[in-house]
BALOBA-1460 file (C-alpha; in Angstrom, 3 decimals):
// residues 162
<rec num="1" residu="x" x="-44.958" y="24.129" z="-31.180"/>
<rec num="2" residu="x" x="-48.052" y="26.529" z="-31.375"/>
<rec num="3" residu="x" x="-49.442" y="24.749" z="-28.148"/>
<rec num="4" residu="x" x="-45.736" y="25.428" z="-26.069"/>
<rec num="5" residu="x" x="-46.013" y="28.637" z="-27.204"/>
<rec num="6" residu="x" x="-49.480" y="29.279" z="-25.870"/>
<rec num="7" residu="x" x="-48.611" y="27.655" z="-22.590"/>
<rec num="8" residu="x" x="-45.221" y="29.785" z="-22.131"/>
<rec num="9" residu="x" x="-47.593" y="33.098" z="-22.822"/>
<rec num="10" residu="x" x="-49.580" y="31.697" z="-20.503"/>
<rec num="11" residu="x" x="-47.388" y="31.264" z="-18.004"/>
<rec num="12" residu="x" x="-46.251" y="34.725" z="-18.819"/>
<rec num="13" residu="x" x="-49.273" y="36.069" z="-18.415"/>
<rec num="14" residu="x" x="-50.303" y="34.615" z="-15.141"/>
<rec num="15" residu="x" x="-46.704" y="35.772" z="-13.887"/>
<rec num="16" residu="x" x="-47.513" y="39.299" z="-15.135"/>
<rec num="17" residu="x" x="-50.707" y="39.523" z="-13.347"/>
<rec num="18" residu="x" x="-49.290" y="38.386" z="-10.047"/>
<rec num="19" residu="x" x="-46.330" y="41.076" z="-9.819"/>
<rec num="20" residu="x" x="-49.008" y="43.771" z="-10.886"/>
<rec num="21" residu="x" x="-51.208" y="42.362" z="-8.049"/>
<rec num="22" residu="x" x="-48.389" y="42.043" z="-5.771"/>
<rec num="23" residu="x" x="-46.488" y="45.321" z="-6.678"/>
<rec num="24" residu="x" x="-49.905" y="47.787" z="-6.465"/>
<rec num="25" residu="x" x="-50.697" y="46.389" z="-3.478"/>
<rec num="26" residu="x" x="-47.256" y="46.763" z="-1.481"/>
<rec num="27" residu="x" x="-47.542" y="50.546" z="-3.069"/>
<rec num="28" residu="x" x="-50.604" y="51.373" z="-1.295"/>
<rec num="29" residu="x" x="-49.706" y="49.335" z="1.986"/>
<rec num="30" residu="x" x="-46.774" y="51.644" z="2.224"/>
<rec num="31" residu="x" x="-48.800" y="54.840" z="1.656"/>
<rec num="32" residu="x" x="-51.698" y="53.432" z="3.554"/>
<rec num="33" residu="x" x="-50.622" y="51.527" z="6.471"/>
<rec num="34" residu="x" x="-46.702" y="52.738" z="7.130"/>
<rec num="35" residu="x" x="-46.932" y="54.163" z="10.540"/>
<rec num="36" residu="x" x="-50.437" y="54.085" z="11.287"/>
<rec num="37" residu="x" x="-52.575" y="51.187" z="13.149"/>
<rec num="38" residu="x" x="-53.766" y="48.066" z="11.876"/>
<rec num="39" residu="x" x="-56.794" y="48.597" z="10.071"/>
<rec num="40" residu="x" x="-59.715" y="45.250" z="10.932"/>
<rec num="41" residu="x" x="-60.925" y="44.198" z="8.314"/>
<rec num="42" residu="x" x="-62.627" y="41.368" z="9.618"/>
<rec num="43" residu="x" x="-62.250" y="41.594" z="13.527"/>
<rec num="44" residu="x" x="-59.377" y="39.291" z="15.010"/>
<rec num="45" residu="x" x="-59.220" y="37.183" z="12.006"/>
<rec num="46" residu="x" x="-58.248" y="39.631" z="8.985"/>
<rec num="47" residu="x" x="-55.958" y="42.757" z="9.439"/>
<rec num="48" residu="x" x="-53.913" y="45.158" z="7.597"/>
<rec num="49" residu="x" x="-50.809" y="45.728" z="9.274"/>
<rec num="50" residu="x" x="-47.741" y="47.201" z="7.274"/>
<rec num="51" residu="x" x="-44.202" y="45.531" z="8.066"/>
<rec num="52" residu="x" x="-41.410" y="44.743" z="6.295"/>
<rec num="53" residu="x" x="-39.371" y="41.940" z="6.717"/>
<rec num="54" residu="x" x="-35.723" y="41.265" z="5.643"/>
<rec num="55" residu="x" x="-35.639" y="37.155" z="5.795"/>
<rec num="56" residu="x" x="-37.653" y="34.773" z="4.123"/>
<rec num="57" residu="x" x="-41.085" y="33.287" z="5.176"/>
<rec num="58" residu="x" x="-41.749" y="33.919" z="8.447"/>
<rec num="59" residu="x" x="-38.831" y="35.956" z="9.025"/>
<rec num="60" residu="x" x="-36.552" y="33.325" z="8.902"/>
<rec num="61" residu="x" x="-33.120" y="33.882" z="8.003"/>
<rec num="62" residu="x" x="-33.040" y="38.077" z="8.789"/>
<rec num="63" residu="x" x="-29.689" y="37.679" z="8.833"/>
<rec num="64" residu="x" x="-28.773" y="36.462" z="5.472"/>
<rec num="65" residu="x" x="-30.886" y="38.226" z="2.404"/>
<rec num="66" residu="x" x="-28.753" y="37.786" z="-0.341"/>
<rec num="67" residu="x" x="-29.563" y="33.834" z="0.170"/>
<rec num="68" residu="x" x="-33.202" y="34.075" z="0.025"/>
<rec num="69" residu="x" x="-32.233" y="36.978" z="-3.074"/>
<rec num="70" residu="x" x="-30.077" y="34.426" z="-4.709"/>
<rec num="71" residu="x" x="-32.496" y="31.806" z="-4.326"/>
<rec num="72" residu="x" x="-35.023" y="33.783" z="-6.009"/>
<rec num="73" residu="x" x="-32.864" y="34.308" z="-9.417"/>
<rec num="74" residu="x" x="-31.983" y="30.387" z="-9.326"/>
<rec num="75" residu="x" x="-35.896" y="29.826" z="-9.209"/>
<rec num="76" residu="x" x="-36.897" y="32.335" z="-12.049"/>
<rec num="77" residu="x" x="-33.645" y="31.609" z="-14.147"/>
<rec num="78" residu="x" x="-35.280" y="27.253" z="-13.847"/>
<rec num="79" residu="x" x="-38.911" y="28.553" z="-14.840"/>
<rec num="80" residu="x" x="-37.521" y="30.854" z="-17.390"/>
<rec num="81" residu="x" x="-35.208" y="27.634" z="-18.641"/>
<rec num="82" residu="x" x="-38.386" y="25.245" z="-18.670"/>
<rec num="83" residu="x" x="-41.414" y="27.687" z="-19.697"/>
<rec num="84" residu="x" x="-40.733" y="26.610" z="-23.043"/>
<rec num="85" residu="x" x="-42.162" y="22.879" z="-22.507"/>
<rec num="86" residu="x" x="-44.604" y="23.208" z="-20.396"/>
<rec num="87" residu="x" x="-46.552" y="19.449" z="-20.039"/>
<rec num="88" residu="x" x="-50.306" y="21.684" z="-19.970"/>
<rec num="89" residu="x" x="-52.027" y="24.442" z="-18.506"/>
<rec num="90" residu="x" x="-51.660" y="23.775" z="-14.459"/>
<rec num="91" residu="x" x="-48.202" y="23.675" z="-14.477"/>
<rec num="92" residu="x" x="-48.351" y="27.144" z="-16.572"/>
<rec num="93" residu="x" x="-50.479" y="28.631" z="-14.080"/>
<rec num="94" residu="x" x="-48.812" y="27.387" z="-11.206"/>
<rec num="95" residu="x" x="-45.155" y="28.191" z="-12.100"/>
<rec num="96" residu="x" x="-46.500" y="31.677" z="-13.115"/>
<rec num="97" residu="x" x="-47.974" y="31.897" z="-9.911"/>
<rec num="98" residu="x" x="-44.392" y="31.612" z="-8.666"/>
<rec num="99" residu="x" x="-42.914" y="33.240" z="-11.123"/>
<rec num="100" residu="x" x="-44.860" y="36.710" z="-10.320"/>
<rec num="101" residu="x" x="-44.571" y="36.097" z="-6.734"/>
<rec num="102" residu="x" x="-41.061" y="35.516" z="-6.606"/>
<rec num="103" residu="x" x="-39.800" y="38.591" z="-8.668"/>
<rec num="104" residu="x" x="-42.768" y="40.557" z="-7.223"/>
<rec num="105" residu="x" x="-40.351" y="39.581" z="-3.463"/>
<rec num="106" residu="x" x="-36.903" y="40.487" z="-5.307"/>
<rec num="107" residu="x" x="-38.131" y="44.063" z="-6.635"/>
<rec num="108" residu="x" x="-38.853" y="44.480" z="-2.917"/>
<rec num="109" residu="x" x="-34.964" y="43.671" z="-2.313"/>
<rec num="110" residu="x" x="-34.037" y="45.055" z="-5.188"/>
<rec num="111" residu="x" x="-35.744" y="49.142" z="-4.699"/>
<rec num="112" residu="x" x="-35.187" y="48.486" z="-0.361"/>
<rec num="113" residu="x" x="-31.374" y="47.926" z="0.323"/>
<rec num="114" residu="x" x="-27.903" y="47.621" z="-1.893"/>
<rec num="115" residu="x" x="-27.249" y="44.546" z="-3.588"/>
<rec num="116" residu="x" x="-30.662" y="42.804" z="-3.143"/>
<rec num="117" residu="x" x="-30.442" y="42.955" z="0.665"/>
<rec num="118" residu="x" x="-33.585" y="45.218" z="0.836"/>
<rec num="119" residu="x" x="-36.608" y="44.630" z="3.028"/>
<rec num="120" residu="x" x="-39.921" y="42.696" z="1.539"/>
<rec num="121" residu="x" x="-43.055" y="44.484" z="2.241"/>
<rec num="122" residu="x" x="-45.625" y="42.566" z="4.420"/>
<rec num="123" residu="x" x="-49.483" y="43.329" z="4.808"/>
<rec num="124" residu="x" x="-51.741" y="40.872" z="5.414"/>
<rec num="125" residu="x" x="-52.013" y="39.764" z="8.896"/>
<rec num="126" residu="x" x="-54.855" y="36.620" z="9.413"/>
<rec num="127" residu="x" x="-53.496" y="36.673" z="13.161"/>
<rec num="128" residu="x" x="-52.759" y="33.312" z="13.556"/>
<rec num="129" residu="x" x="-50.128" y="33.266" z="10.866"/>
<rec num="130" residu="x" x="-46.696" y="35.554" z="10.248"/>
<rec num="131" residu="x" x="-47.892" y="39.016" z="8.035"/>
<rec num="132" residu="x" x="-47.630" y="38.227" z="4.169"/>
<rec num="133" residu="x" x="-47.939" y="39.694" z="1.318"/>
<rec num="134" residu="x" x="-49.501" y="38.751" z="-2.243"/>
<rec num="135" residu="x" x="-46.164" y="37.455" z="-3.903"/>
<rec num="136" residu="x" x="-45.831" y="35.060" z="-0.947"/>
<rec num="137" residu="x" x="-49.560" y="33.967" z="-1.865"/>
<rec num="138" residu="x" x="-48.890" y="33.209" z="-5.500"/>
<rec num="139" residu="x" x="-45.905" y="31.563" z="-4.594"/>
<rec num="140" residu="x" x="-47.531" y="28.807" z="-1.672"/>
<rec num="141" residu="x" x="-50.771" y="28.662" z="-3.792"/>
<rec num="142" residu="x" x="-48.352" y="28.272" z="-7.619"/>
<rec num="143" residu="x" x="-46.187" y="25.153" z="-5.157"/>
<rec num="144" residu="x" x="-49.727" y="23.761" z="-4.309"/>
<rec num="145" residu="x" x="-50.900" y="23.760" z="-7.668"/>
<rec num="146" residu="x" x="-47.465" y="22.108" z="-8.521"/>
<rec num="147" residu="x" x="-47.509" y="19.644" z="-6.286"/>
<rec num="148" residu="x" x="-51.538" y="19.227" z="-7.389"/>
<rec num="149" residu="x" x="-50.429" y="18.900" z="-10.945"/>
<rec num="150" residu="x" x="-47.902" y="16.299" z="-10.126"/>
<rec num="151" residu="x" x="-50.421" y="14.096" z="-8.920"/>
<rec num="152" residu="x" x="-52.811" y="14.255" z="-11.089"/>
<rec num="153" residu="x" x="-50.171" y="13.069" z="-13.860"/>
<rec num="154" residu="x" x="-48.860" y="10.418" z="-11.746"/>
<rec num="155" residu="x" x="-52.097" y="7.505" z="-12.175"/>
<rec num="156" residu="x" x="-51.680" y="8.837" z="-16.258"/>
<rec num="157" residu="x" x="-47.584" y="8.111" z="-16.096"/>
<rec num="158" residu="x" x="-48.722" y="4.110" z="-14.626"/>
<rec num="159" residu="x" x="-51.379" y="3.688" z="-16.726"/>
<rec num="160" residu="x" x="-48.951" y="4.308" z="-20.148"/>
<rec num="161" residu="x" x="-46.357" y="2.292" z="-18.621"/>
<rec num="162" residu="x" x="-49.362" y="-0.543" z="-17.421"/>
């Protein structure tokens, strides 16, 4: 019991830190970048350029926010459901990665248009990729961690059964 509950505040806590993250820095891309240039960070590889973006990754599906918005709730409502038996520490991390990601994207819905239909904010342009933001990073890098954690407790899973 005492080790679920450490995982789930875990969890928590991870998810916590990744809205803050995600939320501060949308803030000052929309006071510091909104209508103004790129700024080059690192010259054709890293820039900031402010964007918004009413679809999912990539921009895909700009014509239907309330799915990607009502995809979100279905994914927090599951990790909410589950964060109670967590199998260990990776999976805590990673689905508080996408936790804090994922309702760091829906306050952008949420505060940008009626009925979750808002805009996300996007800010991080690497050039060869579509602009992102910090929730979208925590998500991709809590599914990789996921799918990582999966894995590893796969060979564990044969060997018990073996």
């Amino acid at each position: 019991m005492r080790r679920s509950l450490g995982l789930a505040a875990l969890l928590y806590g991870v998810a916590g830190l990744a809205y803050g993250l995600d939320r501060v820095t949308k803030l000052w891309a929309e006071h510091a970048l909104a209508g103004r240039p790129p700024i080059r960070v690192i010259p054709g590889v890293l820039h900031l350029t402010y964007t918004t973006n009413s679809g999912g990754a990539f921009g895909i599906g700009k014509s239907s926010p309330w799915l990607f918005a009502a995809a979100t709730v279905i994914v927090v409502a599951v990790i909410v459901a589950v964060s109670a038996r967590l199998p260990g520490r990776l999976v805590a991390v990673a689905l508080g990665l996408v936790l804090g990601g994922a309702l760091g994207n829906l306050t952008d819905r949420a505060l940008g248009g009626p009925g979750l239909t808002g805009r996300v904010t996007d800010f991080i342009d690497l050039r060869v990729w579509p602009v992102f933001n910090l929730a979208d990073s925590a998500i991709v890098v809590g599914a990789v961690l996921l799918a990582a954690s999966s894995l590893a407790r796969e060979p564990e899973a044969r060997a018990r059964e073996g």
